[in-house]
Residue frames relative to the residue before (quaternion, step in Angstrom):
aa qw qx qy qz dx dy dz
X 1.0000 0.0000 0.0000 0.0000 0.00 0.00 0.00
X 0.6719 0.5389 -0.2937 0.4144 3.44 0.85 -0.83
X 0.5819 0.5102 -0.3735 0.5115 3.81 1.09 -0.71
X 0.7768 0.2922 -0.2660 0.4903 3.63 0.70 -0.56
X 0.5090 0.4819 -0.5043 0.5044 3.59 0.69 0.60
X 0.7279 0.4910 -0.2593 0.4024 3.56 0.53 -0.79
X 0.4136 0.7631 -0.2781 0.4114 3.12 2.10 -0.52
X 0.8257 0.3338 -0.0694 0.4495 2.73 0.84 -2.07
X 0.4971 0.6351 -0.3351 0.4871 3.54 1.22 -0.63
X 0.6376 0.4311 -0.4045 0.4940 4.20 0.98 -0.82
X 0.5033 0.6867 -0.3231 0.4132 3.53 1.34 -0.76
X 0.5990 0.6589 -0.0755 0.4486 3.48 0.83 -1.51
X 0.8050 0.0682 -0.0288 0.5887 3.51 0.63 -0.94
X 0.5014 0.5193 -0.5512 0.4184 3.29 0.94 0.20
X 0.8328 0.1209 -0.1834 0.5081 3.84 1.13 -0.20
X 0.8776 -0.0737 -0.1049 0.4618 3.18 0.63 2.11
X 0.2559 -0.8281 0.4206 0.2679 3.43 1.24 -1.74
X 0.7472 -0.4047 0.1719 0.4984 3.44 -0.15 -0.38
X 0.7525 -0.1349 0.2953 0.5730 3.84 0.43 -0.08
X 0.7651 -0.3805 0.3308 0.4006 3.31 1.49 1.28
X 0.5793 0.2951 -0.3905 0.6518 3.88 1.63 0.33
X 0.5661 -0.3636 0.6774 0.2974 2.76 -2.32 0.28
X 0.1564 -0.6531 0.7317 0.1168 3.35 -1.09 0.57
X 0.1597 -0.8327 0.5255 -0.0705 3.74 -0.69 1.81
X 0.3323 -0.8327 0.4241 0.1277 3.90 -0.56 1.22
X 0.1563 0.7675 -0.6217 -0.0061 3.19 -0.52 0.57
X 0.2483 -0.7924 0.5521 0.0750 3.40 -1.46 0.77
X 0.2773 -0.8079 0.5190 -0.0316 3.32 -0.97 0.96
X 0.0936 0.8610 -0.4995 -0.0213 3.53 0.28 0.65
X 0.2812 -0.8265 0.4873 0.0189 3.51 -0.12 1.80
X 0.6330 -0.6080 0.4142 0.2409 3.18 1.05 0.24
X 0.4469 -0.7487 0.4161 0.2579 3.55 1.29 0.19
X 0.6529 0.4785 -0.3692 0.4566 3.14 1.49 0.93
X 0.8988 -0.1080 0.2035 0.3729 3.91 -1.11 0.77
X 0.8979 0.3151 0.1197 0.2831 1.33 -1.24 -2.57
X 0.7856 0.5132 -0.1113 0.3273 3.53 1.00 -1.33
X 0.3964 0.6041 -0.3005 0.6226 3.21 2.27 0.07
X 0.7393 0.3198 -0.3891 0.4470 3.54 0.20 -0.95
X 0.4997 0.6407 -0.4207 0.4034 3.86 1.21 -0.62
X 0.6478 0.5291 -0.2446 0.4904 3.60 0.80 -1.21
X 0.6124 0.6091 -0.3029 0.4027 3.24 0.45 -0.92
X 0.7246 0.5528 -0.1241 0.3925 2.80 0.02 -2.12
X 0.7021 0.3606 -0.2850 0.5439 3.83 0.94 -1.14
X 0.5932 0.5911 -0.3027 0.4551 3.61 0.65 -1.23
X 0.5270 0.5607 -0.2927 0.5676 4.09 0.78 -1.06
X 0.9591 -0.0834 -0.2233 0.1525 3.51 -0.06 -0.87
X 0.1619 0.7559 -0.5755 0.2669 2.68 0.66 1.82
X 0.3127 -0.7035 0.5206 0.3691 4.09 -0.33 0.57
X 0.5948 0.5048 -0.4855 0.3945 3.91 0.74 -0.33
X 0.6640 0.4149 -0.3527 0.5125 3.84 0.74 -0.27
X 0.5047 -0.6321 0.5726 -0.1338 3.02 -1.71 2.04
X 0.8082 -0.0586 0.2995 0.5037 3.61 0.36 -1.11
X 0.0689 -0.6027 0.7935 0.0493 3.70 -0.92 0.72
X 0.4213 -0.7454 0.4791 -0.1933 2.15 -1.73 1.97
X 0.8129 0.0953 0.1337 0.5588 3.87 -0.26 0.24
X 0.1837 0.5832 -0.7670 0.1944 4.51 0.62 0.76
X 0.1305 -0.8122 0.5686 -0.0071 3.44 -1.10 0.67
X 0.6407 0.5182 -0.2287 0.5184 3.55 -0.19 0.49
X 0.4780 -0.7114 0.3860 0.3411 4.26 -0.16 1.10
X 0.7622 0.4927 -0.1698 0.3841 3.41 0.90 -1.43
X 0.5568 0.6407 -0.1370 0.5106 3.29 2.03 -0.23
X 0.6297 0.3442 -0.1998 0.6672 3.11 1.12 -1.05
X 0.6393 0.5122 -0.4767 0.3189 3.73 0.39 -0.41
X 0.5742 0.5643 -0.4136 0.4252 3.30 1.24 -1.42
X 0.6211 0.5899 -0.2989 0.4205 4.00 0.59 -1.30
X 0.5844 0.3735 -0.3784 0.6131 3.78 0.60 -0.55
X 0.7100 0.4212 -0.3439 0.4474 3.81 -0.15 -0.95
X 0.6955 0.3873 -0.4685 0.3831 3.87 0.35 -0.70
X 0.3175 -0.7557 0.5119 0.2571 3.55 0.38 -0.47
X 0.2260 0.8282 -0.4849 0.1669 3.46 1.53 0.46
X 0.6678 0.6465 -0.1557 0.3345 3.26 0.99 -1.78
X 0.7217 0.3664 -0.3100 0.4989 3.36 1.26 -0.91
X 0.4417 0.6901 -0.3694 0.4385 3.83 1.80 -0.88
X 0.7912 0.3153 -0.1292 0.5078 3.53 0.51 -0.88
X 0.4496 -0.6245 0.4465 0.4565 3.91 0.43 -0.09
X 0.4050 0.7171 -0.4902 0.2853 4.24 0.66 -0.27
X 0.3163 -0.5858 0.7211 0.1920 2.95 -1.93 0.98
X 0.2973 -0.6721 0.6504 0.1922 3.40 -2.04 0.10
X 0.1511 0.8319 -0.5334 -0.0246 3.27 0.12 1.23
X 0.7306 0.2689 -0.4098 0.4754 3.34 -1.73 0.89
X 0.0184 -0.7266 0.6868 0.0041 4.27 0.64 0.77
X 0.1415 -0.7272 0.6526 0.1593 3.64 -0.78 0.46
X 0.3793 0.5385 -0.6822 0.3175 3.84 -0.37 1.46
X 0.3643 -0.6090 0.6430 0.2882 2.61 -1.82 -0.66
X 0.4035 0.6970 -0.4094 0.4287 3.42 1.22 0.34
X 0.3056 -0.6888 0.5732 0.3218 3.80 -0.38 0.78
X 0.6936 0.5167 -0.3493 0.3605 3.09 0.23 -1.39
X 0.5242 0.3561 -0.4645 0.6186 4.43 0.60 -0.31
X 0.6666 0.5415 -0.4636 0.2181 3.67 0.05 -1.27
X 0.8808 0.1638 -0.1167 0.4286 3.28 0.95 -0.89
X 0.0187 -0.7468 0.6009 -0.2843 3.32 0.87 1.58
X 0.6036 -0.5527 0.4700 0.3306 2.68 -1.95 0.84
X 0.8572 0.1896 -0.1838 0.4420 3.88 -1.57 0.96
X 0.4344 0.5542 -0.4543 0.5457 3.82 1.60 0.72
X 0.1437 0.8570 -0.4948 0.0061 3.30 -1.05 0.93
X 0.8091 0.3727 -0.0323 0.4532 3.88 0.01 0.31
X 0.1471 0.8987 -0.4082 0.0642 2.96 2.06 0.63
X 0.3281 -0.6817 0.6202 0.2073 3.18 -1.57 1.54
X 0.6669 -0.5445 0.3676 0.3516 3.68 -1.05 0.52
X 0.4897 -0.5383 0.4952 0.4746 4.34 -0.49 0.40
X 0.5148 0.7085 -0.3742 0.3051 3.59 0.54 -0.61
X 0.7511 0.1746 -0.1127 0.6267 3.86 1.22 -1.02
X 0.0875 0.7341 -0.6391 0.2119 3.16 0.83 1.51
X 0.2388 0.6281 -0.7332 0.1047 3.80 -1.55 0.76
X 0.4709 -0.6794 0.4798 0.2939 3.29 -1.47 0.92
X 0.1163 0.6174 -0.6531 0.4228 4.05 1.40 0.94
X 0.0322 0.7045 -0.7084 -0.0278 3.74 -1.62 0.60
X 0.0140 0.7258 -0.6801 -0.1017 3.87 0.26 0.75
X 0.2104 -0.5183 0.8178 0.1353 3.41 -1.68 0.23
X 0.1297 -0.7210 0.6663 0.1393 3.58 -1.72 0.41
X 0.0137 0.7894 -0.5990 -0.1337 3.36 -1.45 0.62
């Protein structure tokens, strides 16, 4: 997942970026656990250079994220939730849901 985010992201700034930013990848690999998502998060959150986490993949992952309330604590969107659960899909600050299908324990975040 990460080779083809970084794909599209070179896309992105190859014409401009976001409103005139680089958009910058970073990956987190929680290990396909929880507990270890909301950890990531939580560290990844307080940085002020980071905009949006990008691609949490995995139901039991995204669920933990809806439950931590980090996302709303910190003003951040979650785009691409990887479940198949509507109900996570359309949590508060989730946007652009990627399909359960391109589920990998890879966790980029974007800033």
């Amino acid at each position: 997942m990460a080779l083809g985010f970084n794909t599209f992201f070179a896309k992105v700034n190859a014409t401009g970026g976001v409103h005139g930013n680089k958009v910058v990848l970073r990956v987190h690999d929680d290990r396909f656990d929880p507990a270890e998502t909301v950890k990531v998060l939580k560290e990844v959150a307080a940085d002020p250079e980071v905009l949006a986490i990008f691609g949490v993949v995995g139901t039991p992952s995204v669920g933990a994220v809806a439950k931590s309330g980090v996302l709303a604590a910190e003003g951040l969107a979650l785009i691409g939730p990887g479940t198949g659960i509507p109900a996570l899909q359309s949590s508060p600050n989730m946007a652009a849901k990627l399909p359960a299908r391109h589920a990998s324990s890879r966790r980029p975040t974007a800033s």
